[in-house]
Every structure is written in structure tokens, then in C-alpha cells.
N, C-alpha and C positions, 0 to 999 in steps of 0.2 A: 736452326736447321743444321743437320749433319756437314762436317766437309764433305767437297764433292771434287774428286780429283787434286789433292791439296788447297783448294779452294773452299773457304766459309764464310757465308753470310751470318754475319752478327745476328742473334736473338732480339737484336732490339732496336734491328734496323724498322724505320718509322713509315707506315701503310698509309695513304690517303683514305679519306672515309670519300665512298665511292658517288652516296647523295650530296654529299656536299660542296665538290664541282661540278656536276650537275647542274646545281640548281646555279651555283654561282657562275657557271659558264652560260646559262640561259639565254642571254642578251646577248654573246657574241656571234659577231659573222661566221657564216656556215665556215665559210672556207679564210679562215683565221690563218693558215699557214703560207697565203700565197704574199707575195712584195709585190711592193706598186710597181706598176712599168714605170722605165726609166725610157725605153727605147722602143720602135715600135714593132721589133721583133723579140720585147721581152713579153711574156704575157702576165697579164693579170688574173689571173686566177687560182684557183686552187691546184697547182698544178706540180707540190711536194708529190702526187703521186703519179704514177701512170703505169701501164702497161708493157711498154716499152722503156729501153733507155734512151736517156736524153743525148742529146750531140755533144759533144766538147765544147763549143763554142756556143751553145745554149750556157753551158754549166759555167763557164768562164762569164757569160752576159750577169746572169745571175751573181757569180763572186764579185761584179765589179759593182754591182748594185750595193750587196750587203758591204762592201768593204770603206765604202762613204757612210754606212749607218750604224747608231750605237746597237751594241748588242739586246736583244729583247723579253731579258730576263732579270729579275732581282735578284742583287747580291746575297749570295747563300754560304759560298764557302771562300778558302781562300787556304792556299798552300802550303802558308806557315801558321793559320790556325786552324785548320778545320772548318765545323760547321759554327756558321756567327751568329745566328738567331736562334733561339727554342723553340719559336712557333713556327712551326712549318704550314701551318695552313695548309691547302689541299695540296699541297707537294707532297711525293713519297721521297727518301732516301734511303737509296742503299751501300754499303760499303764490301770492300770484298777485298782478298788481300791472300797470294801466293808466294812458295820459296821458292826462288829463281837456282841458288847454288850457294857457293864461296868463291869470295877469294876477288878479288879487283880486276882481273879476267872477266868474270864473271859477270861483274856490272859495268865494262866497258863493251862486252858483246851485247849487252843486253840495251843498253844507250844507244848502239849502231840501227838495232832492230829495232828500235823508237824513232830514230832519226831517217827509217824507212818507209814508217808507219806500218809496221809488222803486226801491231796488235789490232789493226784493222783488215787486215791481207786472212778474212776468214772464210771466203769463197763464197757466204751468201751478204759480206761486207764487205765494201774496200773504200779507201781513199780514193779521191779521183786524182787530186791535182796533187800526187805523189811527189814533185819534183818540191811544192812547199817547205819553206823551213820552219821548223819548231820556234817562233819568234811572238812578240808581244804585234795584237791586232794582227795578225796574221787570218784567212778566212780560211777555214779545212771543210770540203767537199765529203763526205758520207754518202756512200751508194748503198741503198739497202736492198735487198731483193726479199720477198717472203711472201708468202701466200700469191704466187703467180702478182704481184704490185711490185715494183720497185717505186722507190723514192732518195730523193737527193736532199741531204738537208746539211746545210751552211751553220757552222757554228763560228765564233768568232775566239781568238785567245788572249784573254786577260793578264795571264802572269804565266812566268815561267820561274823554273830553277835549274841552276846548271853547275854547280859544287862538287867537291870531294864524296859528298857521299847524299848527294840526291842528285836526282836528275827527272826533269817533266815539267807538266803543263798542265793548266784551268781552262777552260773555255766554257762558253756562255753561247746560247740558242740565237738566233738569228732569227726574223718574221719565217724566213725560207727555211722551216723546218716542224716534222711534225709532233714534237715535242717542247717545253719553255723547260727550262732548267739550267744548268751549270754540272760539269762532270771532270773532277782532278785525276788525270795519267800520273804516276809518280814511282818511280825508281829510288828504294833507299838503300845503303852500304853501310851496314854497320860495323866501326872500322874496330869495332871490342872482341865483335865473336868473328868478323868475315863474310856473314848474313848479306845474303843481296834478295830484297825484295818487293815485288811488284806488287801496287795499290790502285785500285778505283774505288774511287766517293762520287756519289752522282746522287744530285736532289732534284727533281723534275714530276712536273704533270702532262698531261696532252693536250695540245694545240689544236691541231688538224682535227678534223670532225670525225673520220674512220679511226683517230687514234685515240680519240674519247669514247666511241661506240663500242671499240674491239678493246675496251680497255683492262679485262684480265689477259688479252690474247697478247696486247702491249704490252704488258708487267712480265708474261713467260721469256719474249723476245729479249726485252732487256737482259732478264738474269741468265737466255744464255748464251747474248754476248760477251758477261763477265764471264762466263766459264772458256767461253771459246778464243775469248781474248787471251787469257790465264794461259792457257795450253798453246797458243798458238808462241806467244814469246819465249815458251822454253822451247817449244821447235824452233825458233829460230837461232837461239842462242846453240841448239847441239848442233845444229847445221851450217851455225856460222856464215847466217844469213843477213 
């Protein structure tokens, strides 16, 4: 595919074949993306989507649920190597990769707007629990809003890196979410040319049952959060946000 606003999706980023989780999601519960109640004001149901937004203290009942539980995805990537298996099975991967700027300015403004969650601050996306830090098992809240649905979906964070010349984080899907997968944040500095540049790698299938039904309308979604994500951390970095 062309770049698209300095932004490009590799030629050979890897498609799920669309019959083959299908057929091998057959057998799962409808509503696969909801978490056992813990409390009796948690609910049990499929309830990653709704209408409405949830309360704060729904969303916090829910993070404190996922933050007692392993995350609910197999291990796909990892920070310092990339992607770990060949066979991806009904997983798609996509990777995407933008120039932020030069110079160490550059990717110190660019780390502050990470450590805000600016690449989420994309108006039909945000963080909830904003005040979170970029930390290992840390739980991050996702509000999505799209096609008149919003949904909340909890991911959990694996690994971090915080060096001279990277900076970001892994995170892995939570039951509370309507997507399984793993997706790398990454900030590099190349300290040869001055290169400061921002990376997603994400390998994921759909969970939730409207997210397996709607599932080209969920693959557009995706790619253009990388594009809006891309765009949104150089606004942040010129705004010095």
C-alpha cells in the first residue's frame, strides 16, 4: 500500500483468512468479550459494548477485575524482537511506522506525549484512566466510540522500554475487550542520523461477536487508528502537548 500521510503499511503485512476463524470461533460463547463478575455491581455480560458511556467507576470496577487476571492473548510479539512465531494462524498483523523529526528534543517531546497518552487523545479514542503510568502489568482503559457503539476495552502491559534511544510499551488484550491480540507503542532515536521515530506492530483477531460479524468494518477501524494515532503525536510534539 502507498504511504498515507508519512505513514506505511508494509506490503506484507499478514491478512487472516476470514473462513478460517469463522469456522474456528464456532464453539465460542456469543458474548466472549465480557469478564466474570467479581461484584454485584459488575455485570456479566457482553457488555465491551454499549450505547452509552460507562461511569468511571464501572470502568475502574472493571480495571480492578482485569488487573487480578493474566492477560488473554498468546504471546505474539515482544519489544526487543518483534514478531516470535511464523504462524500466525487466524491472527492478522499489521505494522506501521512514522518520522516524528530530529534531534533529542524531538523524542523527549515526543515520550511526554506518550506518557499522556496522546496517541490515543483522537477524539473518536481516548484513554480513560489517563492519570496511569506506562508501567509493567499496568491495566489501560480504551474508549472507543464508532458507528453510534462505544466500547471500553482493557488491555494489560507486558514490557516496557525506557533507554536512550527508545521508549514504549506491549500490551496484551484482557477477556474486557473486543479484540485478542498484543500491539507494541515504540518511540526510536537514532542517535547516527537524529531520526526520531514512532512504531505500531499489532497482531490480533476479534473477540466480541459484532467484532467478528463487522470484521472488514474492524480491520478499516484499526488502520485508521494507526493513521490517526501517526498524526496525532506529531500534533502533539508541535504543540508541545
Amino acid at each position: 500500500m502507498r504511504p498515507i500521510v508519512g505513514l506505511s503499511f508494509p506490503a506484507t503485512a499478514r491478512r487472516a483468512p476470514v473462513a478460517k476463524w469463522l469456522t474456528r470461533w464456532s464453539a465460542k460463547p456469543v458474548f466472549a468479550g465480557s469478564i466474570p463478575a467479581r461484584r454485584s455491581n459488575l455485570p456479566d455480560n457482553g457488555s465491551v459494548f454499549s450505547l452509552r458511556r460507562s461511569s468511571e467507576d464501572v470502568i475502574q470496577e472493571q480495571i480492578a477485575v482485569a488487573r487480578e487476571r493474566e492477560a488473554a492473548s498468546p504471546r505474539f510479539l515482544s519489544i526487543a524482537n518483534g514478531l516470535l512465531v511464523d504462524d500466525l494462524g487466524s491472527f492478522a498483523q499489521d505494522r506501521s511506522r512514522s518520522v516524528l523529526g530530529s534531534g533529542k528534543n524531538i523524542f523527549n517531546a515526543a515520550k511526554r506525549a506518550f506518557a499522556n497518552w496522546q496517541m490515543f487523545d483522537l477524539g473518536w479514542v481516548r484513554v480513560v484512566n489517563t492519570a496511569a503510568p506506562i508501567e509493567y502489568r499496568q491495566i489501560i482503559a480504551v474508549e472507543v466510540h464508532a458507528l453510534g457503539l462505544r466500547s471500553v476495552n482493557l488491555s494489560k502491559i507486558l514490557e516496557t522500554v525506557d533507554s536512550e534511544t527508545q521508549f514504549g510499551f506491549l500490551y496484551s488484550t484482557t477477556l474486557h475487550h473486543a479484540e485478542q491480540g498484543e500491539e507494541i507503542f515504540l518511540l526510536r532515536f537514532d542517535t547516527a542520523t537524529g531520526e526520531v521515530s514512532y512504531e505500531l506492530e499489532a497482531v490480533s483477531r476479534p473477540r466480541h461477536l459484532l467484532a467478528r460479524v463487522a470484521y472488514p468494518m474492524t480491520r478499516r477501524f484499526q488502520h485508521k487508528f494507526a493513521r490517526d494515532s501517526h498524526r496525532r503525536i506529531r500534533q502533539a510534539i508541535a504543540s508541545g502537548s
